[in-house]
C-alpha positions in Angstrom: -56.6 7.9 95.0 -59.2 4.8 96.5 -59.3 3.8 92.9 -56.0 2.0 93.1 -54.9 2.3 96.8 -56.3 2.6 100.3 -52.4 4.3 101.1 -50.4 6.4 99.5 -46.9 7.3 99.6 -46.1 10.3 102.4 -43.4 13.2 101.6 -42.3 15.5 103.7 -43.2 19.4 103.3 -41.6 21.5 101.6 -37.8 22.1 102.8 -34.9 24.3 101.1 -33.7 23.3 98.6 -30.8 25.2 97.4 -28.9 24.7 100.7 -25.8 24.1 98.5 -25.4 27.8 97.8 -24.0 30.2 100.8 -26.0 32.7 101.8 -24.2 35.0 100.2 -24.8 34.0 96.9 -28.9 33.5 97.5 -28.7 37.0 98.8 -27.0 37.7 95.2 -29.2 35.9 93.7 -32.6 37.3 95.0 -31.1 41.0 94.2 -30.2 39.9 91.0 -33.6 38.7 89.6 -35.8 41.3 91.7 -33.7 44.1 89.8 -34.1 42.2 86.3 -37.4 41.7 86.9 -38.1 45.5 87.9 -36.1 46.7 85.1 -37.9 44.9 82.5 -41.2 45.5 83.3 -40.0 49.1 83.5 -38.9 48.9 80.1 -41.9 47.3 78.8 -43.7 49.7 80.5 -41.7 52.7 78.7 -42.3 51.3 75.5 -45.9 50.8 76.3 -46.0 47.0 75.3 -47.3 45.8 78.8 -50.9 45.0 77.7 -49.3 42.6 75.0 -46.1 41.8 77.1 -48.4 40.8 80.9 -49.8 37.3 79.1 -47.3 36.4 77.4 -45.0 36.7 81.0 -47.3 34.8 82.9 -48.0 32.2 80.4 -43.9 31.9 80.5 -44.3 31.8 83.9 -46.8 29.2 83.8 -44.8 26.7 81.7 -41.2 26.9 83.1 -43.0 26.0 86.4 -44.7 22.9 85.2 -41.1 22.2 84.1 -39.6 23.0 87.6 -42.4 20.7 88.8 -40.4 17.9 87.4 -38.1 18.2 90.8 -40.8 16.7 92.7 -41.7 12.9 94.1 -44.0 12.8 91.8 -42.1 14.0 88.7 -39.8 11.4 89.7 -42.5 8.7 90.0 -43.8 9.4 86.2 -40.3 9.3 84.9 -39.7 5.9 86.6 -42.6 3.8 86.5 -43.8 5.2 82.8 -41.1 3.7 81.1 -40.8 1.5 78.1 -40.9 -2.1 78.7 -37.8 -3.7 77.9 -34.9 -2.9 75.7 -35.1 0.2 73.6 -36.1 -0.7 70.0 -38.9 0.6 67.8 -41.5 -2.1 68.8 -40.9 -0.9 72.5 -41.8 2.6 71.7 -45.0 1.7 69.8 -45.8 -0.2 72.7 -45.3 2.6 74.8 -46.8 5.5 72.9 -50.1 4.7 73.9 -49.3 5.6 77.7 -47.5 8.7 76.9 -50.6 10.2 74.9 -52.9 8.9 77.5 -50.3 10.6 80.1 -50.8 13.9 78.2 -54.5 13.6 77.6 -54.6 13.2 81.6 -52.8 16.4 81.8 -54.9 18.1 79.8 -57.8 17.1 80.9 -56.5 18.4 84.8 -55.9 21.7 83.2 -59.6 21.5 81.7 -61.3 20.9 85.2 -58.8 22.9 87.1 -59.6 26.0 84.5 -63.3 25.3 84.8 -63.6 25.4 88.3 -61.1 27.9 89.2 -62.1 30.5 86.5 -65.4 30.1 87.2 -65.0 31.1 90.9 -62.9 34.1 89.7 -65.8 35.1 87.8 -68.6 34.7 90.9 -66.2 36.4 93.1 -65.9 39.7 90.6 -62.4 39.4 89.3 -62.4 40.6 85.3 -58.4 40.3 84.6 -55.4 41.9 85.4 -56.2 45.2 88.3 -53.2 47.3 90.2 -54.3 45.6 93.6 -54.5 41.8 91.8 -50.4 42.7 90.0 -49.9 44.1 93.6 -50.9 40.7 95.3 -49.4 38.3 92.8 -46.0 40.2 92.8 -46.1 40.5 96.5 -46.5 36.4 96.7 -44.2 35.8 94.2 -41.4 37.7 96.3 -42.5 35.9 99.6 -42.3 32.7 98.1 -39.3 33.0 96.2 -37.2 34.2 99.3 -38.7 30.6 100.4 -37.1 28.8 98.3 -33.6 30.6 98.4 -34.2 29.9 102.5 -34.4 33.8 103.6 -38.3 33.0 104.8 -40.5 30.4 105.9 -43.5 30.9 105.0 -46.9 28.3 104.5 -46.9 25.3 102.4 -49.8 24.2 102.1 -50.1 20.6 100.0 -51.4 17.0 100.0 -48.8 15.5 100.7 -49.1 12.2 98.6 -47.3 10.7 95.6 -48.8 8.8 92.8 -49.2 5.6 93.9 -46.7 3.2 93.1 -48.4 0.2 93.5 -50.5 1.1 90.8 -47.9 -0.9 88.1 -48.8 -4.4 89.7 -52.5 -4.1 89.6 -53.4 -2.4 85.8 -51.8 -2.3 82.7 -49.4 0.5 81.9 -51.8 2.6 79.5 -54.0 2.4 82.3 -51.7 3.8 84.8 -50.4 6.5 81.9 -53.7 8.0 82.1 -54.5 7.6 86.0 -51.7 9.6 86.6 -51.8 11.9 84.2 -54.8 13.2 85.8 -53.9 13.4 88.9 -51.0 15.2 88.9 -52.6 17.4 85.8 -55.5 18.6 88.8 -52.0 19.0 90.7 -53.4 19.6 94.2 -53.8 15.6 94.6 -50.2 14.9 94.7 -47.7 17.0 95.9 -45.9 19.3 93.9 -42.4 21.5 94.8 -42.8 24.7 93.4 -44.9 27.5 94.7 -44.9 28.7 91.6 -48.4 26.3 91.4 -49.8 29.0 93.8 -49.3 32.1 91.8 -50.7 30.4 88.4 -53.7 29.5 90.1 -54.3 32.6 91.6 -53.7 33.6 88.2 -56.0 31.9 87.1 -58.8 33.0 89.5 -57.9 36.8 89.2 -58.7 36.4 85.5 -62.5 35.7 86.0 -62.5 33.9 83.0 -62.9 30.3 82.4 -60.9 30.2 78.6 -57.8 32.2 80.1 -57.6 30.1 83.7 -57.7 26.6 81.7 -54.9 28.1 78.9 -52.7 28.9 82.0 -53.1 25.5 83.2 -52.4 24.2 80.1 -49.3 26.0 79.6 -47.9 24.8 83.6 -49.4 20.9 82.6 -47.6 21.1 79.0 -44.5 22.3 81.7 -45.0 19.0 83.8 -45.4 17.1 81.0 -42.4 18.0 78.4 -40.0 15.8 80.2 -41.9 12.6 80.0 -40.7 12.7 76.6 -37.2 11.8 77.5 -39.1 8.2 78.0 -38.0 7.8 73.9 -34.4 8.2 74.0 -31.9 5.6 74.6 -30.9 7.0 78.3 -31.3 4.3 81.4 -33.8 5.5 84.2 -31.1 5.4 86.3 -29.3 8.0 84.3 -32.2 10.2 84.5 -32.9 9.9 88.1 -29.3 10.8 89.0 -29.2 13.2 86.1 -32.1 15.4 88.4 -30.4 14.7 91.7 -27.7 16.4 90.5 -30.0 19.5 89.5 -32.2 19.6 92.2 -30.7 22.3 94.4 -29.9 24.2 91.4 -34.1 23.7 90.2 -34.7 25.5 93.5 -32.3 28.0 93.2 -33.7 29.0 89.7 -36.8 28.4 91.0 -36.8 31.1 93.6 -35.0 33.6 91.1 -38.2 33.1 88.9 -40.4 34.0 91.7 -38.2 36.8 92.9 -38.6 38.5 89.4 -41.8 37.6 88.3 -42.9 39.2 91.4 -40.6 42.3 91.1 -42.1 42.7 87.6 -45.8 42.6 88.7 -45.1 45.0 91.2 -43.3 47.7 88.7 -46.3 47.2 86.5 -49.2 47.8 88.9 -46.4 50.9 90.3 -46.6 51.9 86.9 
């Protein structure tokens, strides 16, 4: 980010994060989802709904992990530093309105480029959409990186491992700064982000070949990241926000890997299938 800062602010890679559950109940937990997941793509299978049903999941997908994303430095960062000035009353929130829009048209505009580049190269490459082998390779990732996060694997991480930065505040105004970084974590590959989940929607998003379905998916995971800024207008102290995530962020992971345990299960019964 040389546009505000020469530095940015290092985080550490990716760690396990739901350490707070025994072993015995991440074991539980992985079975659990990977036989939900199987059994209800099996059943959308049976009633041959998958061709309507397969979007629809992965554009789910797509936006609980831009919500999971939130458990990040950088989700913290937004919530923190994109706040209101001053006490909470009406002429605050005006105030501040124009930094969350131009934080959400910086999010949408990541998920523009991002769905532009990325569905482009799909295309080059030859992918046209949803194949056995692509469902195959998608479930199989989503199973090794959700026994990741529930600590049964460790397996590559790769990220820039850099947060918004902070300084940012002190040198432009805030509408400024509401659009800066809305961009750069909507291209989310310039800060760092927690969830693997970010893998699977952009090789998604490749594996479609097509430029319109790789930018909705983006869309869908930015509008994810996004959502929780809104909490910005309620009459809640930053402080109670921060430690209202602290509390959750084990539990994020666990539920995190359980998504990626069956999402991948289900991927896998439909390309069986």
């Amino acid at each position: 980010m040389p546009l505000v800062s020469t530095r940015s602010e290092g985080v550490a890679d990716c760690l396990i994060f739901a350490q707070e559950y025994s072993r015995r109940t991440r074991l539980a937990g992985l079975v659990g989802a990977a036989l939900t997941g199987a059994a209800g793509a099996a059943f959308i299978a049976r009633i041959d709904a998958q061709a309507s049903a397969l979007p629809a999941l992965i554009l789910g997908f797509s936006f609980v992990g831009g919500l999971l994303s939130t458990w990040s430095p950088c989700g913290y960062s937004s919530l923190c530093l994109l706040r209101p000035v001053g006490r909470h009353a009406r002429s605050a929130l005006i105030t501040y309105t124009p930094t969350f829009l131009l934080h959400g048209a910086g999010y949408a505009l990541g998920a523009v480029i991002l769905g532009l580049v990325l569905g482009l190269a799909g295309g080059l490459l030859g992918f046209a959409g949803a194949s056995v082998l692509t469902l195959a390779a998608l479930g199989l990732a989503g199973l090794v990186y959700g026994a990741h996060q529930l600590g049964f694997l460790r397996v590559p991480y790769p990220q820039r491992r850099a947060q918004v930065p902070h300084d940012a505040r002190q040198r432009f105004p805030m509408w400024f700064i509401g659009g800066l970084y809305g961009i750069s974590l909507g291209l989310n590959y310039l800060t760092y982000v927690q969830t693997p989940i970010l893998y699977l929607v952009t090789a998604a998003a490749v594996a479609s070949g097509n430029v319109t379905s790789a930018i909705v998916l983006f869309l869908a995971f930015n509008a994810g990241r996004f959502l929780p800024m809104a909490v910005n207008y309620l009459p809640v102290s930053d402080i109670a926000v921060q430690n209202w995530l602290a509390r959750r962020q084990e539990s994020a992971a666990f539920l995190d890997g359980g998504l990626l345990i069956a999402f991948g299960a289900a991927l896998l019964t439909f390309a069986v299938l």
